[in-house]
VEXDREN-2710 file (C-alpha; in Angstrom, 1 decimal):
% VEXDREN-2710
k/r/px/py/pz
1/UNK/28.4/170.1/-27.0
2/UNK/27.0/166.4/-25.9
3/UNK/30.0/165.9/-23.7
4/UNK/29.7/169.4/-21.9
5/UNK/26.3/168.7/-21.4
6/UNK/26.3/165.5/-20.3
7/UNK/29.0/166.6/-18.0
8/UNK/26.9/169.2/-16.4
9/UNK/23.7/166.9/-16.2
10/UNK/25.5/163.7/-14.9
11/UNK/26.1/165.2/-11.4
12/UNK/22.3/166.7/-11.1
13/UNK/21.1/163.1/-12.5
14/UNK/23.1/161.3/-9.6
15/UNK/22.0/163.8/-6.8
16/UNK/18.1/162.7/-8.1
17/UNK/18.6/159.4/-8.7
18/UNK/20.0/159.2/-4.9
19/UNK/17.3/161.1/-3.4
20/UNK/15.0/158.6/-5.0
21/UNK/16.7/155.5/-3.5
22/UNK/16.7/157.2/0.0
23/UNK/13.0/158.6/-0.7
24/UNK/12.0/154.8/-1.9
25/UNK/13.8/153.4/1.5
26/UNK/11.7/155.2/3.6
27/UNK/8.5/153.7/2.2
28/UNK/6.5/151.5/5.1
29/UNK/6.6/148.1/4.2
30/UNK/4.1/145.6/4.8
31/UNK/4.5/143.2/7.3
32/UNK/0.8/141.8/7.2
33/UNK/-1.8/142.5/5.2
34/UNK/-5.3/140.9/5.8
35/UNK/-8.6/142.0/4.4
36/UNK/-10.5/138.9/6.3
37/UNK/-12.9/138.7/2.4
38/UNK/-11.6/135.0/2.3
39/UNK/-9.7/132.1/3.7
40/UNK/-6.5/133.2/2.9
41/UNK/-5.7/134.8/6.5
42/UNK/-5.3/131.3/7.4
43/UNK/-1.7/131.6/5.9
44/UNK/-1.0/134.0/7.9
45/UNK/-2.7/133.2/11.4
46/UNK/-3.3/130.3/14.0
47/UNK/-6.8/129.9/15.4
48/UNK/-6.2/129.4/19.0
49/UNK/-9.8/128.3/20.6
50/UNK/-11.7/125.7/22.9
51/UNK/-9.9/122.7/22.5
52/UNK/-12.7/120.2/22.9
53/UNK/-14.5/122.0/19.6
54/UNK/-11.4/121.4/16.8
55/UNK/-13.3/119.9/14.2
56/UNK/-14.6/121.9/10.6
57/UNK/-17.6/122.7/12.5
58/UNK/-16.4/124.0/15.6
59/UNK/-13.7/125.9/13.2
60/UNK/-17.0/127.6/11.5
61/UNK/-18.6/128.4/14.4
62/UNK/-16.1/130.2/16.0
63/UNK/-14.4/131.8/12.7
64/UNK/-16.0/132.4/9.3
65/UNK/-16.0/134.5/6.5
66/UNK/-19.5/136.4/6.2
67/UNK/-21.2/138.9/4.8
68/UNK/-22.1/141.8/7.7
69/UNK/-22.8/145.1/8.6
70/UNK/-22.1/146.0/5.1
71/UNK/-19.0/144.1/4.2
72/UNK/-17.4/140.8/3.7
73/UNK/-15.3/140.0/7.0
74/UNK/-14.3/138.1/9.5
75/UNK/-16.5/136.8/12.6
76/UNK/-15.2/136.1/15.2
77/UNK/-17.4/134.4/18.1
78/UNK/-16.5/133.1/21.7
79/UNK/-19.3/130.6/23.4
80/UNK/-20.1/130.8/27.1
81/UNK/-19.4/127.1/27.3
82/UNK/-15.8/127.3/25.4
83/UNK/-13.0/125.8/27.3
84/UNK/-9.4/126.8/26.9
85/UNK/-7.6/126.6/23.6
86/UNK/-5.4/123.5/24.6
87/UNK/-6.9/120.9/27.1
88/UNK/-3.5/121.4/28.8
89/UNK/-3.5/125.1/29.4
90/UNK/-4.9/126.8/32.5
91/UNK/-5.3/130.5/30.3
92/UNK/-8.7/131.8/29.9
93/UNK/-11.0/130.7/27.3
94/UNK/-10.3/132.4/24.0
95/UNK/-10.9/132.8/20.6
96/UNK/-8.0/134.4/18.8
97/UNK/-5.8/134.4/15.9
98/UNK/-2.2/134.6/16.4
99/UNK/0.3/135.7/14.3
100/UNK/2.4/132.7/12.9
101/UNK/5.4/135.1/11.3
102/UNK/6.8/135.5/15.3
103/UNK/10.1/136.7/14.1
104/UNK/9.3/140.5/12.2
105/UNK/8.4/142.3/15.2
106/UNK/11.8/142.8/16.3
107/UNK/12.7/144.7/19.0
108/UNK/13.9/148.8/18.6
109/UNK/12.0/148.5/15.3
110/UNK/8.8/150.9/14.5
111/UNK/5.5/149.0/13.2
112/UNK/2.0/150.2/12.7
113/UNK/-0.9/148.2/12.9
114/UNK/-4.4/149.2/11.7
115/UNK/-7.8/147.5/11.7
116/UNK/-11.2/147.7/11.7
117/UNK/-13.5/145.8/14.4
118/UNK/-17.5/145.9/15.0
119/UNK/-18.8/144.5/18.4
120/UNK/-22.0/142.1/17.1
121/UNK/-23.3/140.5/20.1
122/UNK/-21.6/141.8/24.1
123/UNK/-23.1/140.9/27.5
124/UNK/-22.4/143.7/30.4
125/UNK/-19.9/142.4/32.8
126/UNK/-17.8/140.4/30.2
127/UNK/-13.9/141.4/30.2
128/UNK/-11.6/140.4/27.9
129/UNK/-8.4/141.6/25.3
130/UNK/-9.7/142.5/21.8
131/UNK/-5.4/142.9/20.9
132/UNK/-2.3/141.6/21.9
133/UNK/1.2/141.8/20.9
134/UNK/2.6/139.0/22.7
135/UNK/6.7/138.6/23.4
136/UNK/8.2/135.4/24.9
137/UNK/10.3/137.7/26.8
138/UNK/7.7/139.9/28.2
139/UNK/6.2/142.3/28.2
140/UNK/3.0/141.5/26.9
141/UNK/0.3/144.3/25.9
142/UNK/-3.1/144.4/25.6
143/UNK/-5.8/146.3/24.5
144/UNK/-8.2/145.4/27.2
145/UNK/-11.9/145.9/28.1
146/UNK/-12.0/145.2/31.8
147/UNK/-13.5/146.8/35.0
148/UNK/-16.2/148.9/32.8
149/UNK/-12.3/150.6/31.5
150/UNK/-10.6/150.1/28.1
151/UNK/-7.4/149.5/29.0
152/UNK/-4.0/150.0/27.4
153/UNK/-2.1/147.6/29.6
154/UNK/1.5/146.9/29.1
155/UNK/2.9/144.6/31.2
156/UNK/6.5/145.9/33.3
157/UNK/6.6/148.8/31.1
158/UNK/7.1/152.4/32.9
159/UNK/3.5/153.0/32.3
160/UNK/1.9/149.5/32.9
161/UNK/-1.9/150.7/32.3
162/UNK/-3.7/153.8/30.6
163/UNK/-7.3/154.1/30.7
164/UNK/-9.7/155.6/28.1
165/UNK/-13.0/156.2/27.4
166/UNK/-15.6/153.7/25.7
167/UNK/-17.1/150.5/25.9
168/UNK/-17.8/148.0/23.8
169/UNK/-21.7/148.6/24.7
170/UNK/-21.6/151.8/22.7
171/UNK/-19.5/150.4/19.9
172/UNK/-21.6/147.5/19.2
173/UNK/-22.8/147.3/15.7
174/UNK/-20.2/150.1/14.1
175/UNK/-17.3/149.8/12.7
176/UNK/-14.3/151.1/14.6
177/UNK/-10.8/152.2/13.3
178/UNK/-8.5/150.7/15.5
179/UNK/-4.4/152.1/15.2
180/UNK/-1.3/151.2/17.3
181/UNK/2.1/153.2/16.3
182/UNK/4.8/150.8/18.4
183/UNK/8.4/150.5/19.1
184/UNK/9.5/147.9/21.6
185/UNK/12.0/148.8/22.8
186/UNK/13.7/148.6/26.7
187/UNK/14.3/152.1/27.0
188/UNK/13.0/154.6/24.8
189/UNK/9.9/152.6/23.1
190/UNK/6.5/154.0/22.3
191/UNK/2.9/153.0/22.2
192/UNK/0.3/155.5/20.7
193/UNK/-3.1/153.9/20.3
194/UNK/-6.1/155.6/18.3
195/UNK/-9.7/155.1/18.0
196/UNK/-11.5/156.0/15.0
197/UNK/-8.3/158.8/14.5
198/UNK/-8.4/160.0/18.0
199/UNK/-5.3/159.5/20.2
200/UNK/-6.8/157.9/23.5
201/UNK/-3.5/156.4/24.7
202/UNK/0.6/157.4/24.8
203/UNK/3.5/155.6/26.4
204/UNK/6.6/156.5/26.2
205/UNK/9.8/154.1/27.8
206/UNK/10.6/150.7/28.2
207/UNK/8.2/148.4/26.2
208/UNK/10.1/145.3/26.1
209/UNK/12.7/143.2/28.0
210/UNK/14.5/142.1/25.0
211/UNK/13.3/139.5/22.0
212/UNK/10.6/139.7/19.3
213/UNK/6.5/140.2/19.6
214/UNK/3.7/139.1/17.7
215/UNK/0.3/140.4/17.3
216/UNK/-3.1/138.6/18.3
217/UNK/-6.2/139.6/17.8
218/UNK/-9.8/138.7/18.8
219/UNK/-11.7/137.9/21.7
220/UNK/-9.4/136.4/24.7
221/UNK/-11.3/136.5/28.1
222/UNK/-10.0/138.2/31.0
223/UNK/-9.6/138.6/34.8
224/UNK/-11.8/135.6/35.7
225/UNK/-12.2/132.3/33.5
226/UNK/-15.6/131.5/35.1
227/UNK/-17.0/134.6/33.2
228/UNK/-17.5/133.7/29.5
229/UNK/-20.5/135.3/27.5
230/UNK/-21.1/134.6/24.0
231/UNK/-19.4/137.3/22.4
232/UNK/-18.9/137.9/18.4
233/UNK/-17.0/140.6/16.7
234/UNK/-16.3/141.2/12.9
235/UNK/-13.0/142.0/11.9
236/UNK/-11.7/143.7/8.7
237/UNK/-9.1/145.4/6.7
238/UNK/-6.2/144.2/9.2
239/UNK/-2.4/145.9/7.9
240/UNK/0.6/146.0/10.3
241/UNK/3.3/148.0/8.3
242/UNK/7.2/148.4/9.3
243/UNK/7.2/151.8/9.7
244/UNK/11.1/152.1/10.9
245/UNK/12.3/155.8/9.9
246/UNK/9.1/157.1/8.1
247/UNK/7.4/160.2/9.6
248/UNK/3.9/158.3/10.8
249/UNK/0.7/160.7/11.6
END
């Protein structure tokens, strides 16, 4: 009797146990996980700002960890006087964390990245990139508030720049959802951006010459350097997930 039955149950107990391990594979994994409540994102980021202001104070004043607009996050504040982030750089004044992982976001792979942002303090007339994910190898693309347009802008990609609707006047002092489903990619790649669950932005093509990305996040000033305003944002709840075979929505 046992060995009929376990003769009969072995095959059904394989077939399940292999459905699992393919059903387990195609969980997203975590690439980066950041809730901004503490220090910790330090491990995980490099502050890129005015170089003339790298001391514990001028560390504080541009990032710190408070207590805002209802939760424990991440400011993040540019000055008007701020100067680029290394005295021998000509880039625009910025202040941004970049990723220091720079070899996950690998090209033809599928990634999610999620976060929240709130807009404290924004002068009309200010451009700059609020998201980056930044390649060596090009392109580079940015979520981008420039010319009164948010901006999608992907550099040498098929569709170099979408436009959507919004400003950072009428987002200031709410949290916003902020979601980009990529795959870089140099032929058939993606980027779908969402705002607060909305699709406002779809590309579909090349999105890379070749070589990893990494993501940045902040305030980064654009178009013209001679246009700083002090700016601050809060930033929260930051996840970017390898999402490589799973069915995303």
């Amino acid at each position: 009797f046992w060995l009929k039955l376990f003769s009969t149950t072995l095959p059904q107990y394989t077939l399940v146990m292999r459905v699992l391990a393919a059903a387990a594979a195609l969980v997203a994994c975590d690439v980066l996980n950041d809730k901004f409540t503490d220090d910790t994102y330090k491990q995980d980021f490099r502050l890129q700002y005015s170089y003339d202001q790298h001391t514990p104070e001028g560390e504080k004043a541009h990032f710190d960890i408070v207590s805002a607009a209802g939760r424990t996050a991440l400011q993040v504040k540019i000055l008007s006087t701020d100067k680029s982030f290394e005295s021998s750089s000509d880039t625009c004044p910025r202040s941004e964390l970049a990723q220091n992982d720079r070899g996950v976001l690998v090209e033809n792979g599928e990634f999610e990245a999620s976060w929240d942002m709130n807009v404290q303090e924004y002068t009309d007339g200010y451009w700059f990139a609020l998201a980056q994910l930044f390649g060596p190898s090009r392109p580079n693309i940015f979520i981008r508030w420039e010319f009164s347009k948010y901006i999608l802008w992907c550099e040498n990609c098929d569709t170099v720049k979408s436009y959507f609707d919004g400003s950072p006047a009428e987002d200031k002092g709410k949290w916003v959802n902020w979601k980009m489903q990529f795959k870089l990619a140099q032929s058939d790649g993606y980027l779908r951006l969402y705002k607060d669950g909305v699709k406002v932005a779809d590309v579909a093509g090349k999105t890379s010459n070749g070589g990893t990305h990494y993501f940045k996040q902040g305030i980064y000033t654009q178009h013209t350097c001679d246009n700083v305003q002090d700016t601050t944002v809060l930033l929260s709840n930051l996840s970017i997930k390898d999402v490589s075979g799973v069915v995303v929505v």
